[in-house]
VOGU-3710 file (C-alpha; in Angstrom, 3 decimals, decimal comma):
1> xxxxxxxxxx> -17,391/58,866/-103,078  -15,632/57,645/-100,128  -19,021/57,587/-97,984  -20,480/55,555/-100,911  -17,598/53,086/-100,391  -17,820/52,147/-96,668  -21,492/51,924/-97,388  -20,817/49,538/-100,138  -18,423/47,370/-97,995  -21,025/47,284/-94,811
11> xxxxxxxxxx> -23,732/45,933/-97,566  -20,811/42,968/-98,256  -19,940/41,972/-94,886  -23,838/41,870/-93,728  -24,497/39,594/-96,913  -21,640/37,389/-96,244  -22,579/36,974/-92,758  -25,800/35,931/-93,038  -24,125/33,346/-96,099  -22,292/32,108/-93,726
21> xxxxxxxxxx> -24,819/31,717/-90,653  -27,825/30,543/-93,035  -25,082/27,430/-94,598  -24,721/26,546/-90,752  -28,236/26,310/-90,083  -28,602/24,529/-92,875  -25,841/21,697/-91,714  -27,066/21,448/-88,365  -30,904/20,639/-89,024  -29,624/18,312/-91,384
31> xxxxxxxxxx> -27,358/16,718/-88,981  -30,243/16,352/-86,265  -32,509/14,632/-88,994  -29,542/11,875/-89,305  -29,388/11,041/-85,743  -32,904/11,014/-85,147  -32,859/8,367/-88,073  -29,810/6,584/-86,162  -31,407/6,516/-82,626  -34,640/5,221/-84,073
41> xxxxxxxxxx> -33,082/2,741/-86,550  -34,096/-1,048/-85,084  -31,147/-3,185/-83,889  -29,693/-5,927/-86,269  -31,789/-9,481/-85,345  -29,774/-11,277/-82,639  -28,472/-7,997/-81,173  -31,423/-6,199/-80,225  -31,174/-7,575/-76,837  -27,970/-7,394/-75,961
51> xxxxxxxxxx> -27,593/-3,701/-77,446  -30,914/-3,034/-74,746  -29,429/-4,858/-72,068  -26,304/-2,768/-72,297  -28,186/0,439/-72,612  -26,408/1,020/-75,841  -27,111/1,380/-79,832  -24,504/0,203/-82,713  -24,435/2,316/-85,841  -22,152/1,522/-89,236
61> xxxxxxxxxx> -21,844/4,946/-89,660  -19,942/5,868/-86,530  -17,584/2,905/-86,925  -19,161/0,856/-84,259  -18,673/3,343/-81,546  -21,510/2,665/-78,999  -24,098/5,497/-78,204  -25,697/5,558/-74,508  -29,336/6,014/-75,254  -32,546/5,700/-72,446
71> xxxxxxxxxx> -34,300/2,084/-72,452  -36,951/1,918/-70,537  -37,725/-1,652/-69,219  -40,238/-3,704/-70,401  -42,857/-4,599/-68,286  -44,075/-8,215/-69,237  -46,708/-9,806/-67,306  -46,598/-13,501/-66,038  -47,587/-16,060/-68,256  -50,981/-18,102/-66,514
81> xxxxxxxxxx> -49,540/-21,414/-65,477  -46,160/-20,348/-65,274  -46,180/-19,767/-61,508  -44,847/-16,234/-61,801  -45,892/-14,326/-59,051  -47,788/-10,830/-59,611  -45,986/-8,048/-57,793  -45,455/-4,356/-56,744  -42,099/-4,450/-58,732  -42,739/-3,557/-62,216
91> xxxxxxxxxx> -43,842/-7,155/-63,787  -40,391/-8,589/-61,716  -40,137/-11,535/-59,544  -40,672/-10,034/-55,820  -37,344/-10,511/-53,436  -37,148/-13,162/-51,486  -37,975/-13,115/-47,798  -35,249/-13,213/-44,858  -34,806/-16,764/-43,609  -36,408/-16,468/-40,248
101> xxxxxxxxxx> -35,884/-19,310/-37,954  -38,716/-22,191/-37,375  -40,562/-21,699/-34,015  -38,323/-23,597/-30,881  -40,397/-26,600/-29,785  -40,810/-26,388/-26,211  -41,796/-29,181/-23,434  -44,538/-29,143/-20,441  -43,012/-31,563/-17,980  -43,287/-31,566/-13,744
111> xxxxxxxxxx> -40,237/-29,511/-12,285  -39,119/-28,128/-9,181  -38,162/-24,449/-9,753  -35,629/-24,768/-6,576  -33,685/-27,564/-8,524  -34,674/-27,471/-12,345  -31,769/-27,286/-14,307  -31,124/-24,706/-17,192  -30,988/-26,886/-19,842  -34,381/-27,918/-18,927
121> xxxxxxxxxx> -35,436/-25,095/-18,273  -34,999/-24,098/-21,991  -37,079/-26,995/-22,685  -39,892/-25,850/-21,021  -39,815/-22,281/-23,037  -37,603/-19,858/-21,418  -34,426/-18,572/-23,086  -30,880/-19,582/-22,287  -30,574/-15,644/-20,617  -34,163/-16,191/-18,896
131> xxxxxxxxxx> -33,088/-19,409/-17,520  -29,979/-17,733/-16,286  -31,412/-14,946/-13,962  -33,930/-18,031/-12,639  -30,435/-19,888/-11,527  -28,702/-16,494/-10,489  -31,566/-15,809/-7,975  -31,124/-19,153/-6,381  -27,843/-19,013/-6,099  -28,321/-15,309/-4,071
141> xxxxxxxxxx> -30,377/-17,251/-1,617  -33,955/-16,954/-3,759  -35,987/-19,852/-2,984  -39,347/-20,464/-4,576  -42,101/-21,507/-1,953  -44,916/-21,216/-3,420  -45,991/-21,536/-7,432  -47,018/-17,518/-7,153  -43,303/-17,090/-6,413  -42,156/-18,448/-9,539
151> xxxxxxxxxx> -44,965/-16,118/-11,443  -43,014/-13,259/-9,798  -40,050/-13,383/-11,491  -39,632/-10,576/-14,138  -38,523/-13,201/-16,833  -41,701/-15,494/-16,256  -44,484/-13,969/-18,593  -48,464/-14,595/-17,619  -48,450/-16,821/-20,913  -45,849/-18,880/-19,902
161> xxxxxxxxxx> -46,787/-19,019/-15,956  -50,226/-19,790/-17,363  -48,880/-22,561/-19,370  -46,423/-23,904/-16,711  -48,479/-23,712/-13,786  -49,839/-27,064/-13,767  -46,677/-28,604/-13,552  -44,904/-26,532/-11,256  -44,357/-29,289/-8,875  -42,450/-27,353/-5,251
171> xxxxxxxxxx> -42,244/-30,249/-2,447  -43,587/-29,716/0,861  -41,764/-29,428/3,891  -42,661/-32,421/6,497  -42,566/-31,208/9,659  -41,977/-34,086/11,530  -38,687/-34,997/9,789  -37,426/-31,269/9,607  -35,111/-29,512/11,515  -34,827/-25,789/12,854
181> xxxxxxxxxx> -32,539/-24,661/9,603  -35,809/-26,589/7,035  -38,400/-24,438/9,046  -36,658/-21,037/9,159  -36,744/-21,435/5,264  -40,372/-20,843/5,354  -42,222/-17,668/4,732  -43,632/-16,314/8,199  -41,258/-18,119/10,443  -38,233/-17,061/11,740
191> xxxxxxxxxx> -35,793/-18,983/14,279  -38,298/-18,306/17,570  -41,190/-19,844/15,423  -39,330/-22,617/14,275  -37,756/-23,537/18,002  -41,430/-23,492/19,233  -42,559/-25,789/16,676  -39,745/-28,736/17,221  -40,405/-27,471/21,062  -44,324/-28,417/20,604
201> xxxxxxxxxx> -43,367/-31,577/18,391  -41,182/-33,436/20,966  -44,270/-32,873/23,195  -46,927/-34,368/21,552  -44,767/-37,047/19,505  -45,242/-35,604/15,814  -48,249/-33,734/14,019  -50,538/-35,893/12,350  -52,665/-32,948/11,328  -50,794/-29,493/9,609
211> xxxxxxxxxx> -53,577/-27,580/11,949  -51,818/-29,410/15,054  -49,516/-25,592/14,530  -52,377/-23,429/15,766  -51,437/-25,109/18,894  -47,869/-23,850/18,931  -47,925/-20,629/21,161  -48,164/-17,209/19,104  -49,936/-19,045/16,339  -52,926/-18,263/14,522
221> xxxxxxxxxx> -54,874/-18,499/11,463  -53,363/-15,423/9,971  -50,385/-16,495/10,069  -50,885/-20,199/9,079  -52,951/-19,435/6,220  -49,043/-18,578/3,979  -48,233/-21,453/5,676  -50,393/-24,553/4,543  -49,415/-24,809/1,043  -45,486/-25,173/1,839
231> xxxxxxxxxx> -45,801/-27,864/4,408  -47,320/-31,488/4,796  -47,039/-34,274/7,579  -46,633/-37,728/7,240  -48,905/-39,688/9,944  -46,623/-42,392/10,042  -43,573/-40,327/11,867  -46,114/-40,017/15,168  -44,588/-41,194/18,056  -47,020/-43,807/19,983
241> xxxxxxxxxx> -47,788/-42,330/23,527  -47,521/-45,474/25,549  -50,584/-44,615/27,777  -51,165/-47,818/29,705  -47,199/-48,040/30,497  -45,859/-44,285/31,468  -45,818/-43,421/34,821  -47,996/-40,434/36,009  -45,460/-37,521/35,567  -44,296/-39,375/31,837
251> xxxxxxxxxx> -48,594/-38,872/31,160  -48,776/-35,484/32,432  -46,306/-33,992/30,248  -48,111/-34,759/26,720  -50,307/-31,240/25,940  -53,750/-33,614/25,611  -52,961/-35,602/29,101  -52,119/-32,831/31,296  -51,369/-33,298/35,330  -54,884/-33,561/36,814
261> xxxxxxxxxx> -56,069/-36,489/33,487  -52,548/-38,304/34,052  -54,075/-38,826/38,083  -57,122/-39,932/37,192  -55,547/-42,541/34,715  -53,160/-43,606/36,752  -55,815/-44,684/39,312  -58,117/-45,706/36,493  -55,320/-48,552/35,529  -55,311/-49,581/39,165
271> xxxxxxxxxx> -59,208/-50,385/39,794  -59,863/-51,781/36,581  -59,394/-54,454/34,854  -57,350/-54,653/31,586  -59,556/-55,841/29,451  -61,495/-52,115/30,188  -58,443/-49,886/29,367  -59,246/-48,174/26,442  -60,189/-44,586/26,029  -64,032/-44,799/25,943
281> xxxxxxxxxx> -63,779/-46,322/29,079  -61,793/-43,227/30,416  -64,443/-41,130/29,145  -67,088/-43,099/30,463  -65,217/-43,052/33,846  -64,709/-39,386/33,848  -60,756/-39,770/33,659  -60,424/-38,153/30,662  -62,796/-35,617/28,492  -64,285/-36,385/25,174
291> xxxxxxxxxx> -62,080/-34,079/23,717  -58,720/-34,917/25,044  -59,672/-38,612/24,417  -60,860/-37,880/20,237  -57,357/-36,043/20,228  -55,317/-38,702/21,399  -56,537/-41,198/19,225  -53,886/-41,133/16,598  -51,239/-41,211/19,243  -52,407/-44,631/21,105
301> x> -51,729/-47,789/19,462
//
């Protein structure tokens, strides 16, 4: 009897559990159909797009109480006409760009890159930090002597040398106006150079000819070739050589007279008459060369 009892009671418990758990199951499908009908319920007209906008959806049956729910943006496309731009960003108008600076105007203009200021140095296309290094090399003792010089500086690009070349505008030196500190300042002579060339100039009176320096002693082509573009001579700085006045040792001294010419000259002015000094009468007299006589042309007035 007892056995029959516990068996009994087991039979209850089993029965009442599964009451129990099948009444659950029961309220929770139901309770999943009624939010399923809540989520999908449409938004009252007028609030539909500010309930989306917030990401939220209002029910009456929970009071009000907002419920966070996905929305997934709507991708509209622009309107023709409307000037909406297409775009990668999901149907959105696309960021706008940085502000980037205009392009600097810049200036082509002469200069001298020995004296050219920074400020217009900007103006020609170089940057305030470019311009700068150009003005702290200068100060070091940096001079630019040629226009290749300027195209050596690190800060100087080919498009810009390119660009600037025809205006780069370095003055020659004039070598019969400069002094011993003006000549040591070119490239290829040094203070022995330079003393021979002032040495050579009181000689002859000036240069009237930039190849007159082959006749300095130690000279030569190689090493006037650097030379010719940094210096000039102005004709009109030549000292007359007063041929038909200086006495015999005066003539010998000029380097295209010479001792045994300034003799026969001297003599020449003493048998002749003066309407027959010039020099193709010296050359047809034999007191002076053809050579001598073509180069001291520029020197007899």
């Amino acid at each position: 009897m007892k056995r029959e009892k516990k068996t009994t009671e087991r039979i209850s418990k089993s029965a009442a559990s599964g009451a129990v758990a099948l009444i659950f199951l029961i309220l929770g499908f139901q309770l999943a159909i009624f939010v399923m009908k809540v989520v999908e319920r449409p938004a009252p007209a007028g609030e539909e797009d500010s309930a989306a906008s917030v990401g939220y959806a209002a029910d009456s049956s929970t009071e009000g109480i907002p419920q966070q729910v996905d929305i997934q943006p709507e991708t509209r496309k622009p309107e023709r006409g409307s000037g909406a731009r297409k775009s990668r960003y999901g149907g959105y108008e696309a960021p706008a760009k940085p502000y980037s600076r205009p392009p600097r105007k810049v200036e082509s203009f002469p200069f001298d890159p020995n004296t050219v200021t920074s400020e217009d140095l900007v103006r020609l296309g170089l940057s305030e930090r470019q311009a700068e290094s150009i003005l702290n090399y200068r100060e070091k003792g940096g001079r630019f002597r040629a226009k290749e010089d300027f195209r050596k500086m690190y800060v100087v690009s080919d498009t810009l040398y390119e660009r600037l070349e025809p205006f780069i505008d370095i003055p020659r030196l004039e070598l019969n106006s400069a002094d011993s500190t003006a000549l040591v300042s070119l490239r290829g002579i040094g203070p022995w150079y330079a003393h021979k060339i002032l040495e050579y100039r009181e000689s002859l009176g000036g240069f009237y000819s930039v190849e007159q320096l082959l006749e300095v002693y130690g000279m030569d082509e190689e090493r006037l070739a650097p030379l010719k573009p940094q210096v000039r001579v102005d004709a009109s700085l030549v000292r007359p050589l007063r041929i038909w006045e200086l006495g015999e040792e005066q003539l010998a001294a000029h380097p295209y007279v010479g001792r045994a010419a300034a003799r026969s000259i001297a003599r020449f002015r003493r048998v002749c008459d003066t309407s027959a000094w010039t020099l193709e009468h010296l050359v047809q007299e034999n007191a002076l060369d053809s050579i001598s006589a073509r180069r001291l042309k520029p020197y007899i007035k």
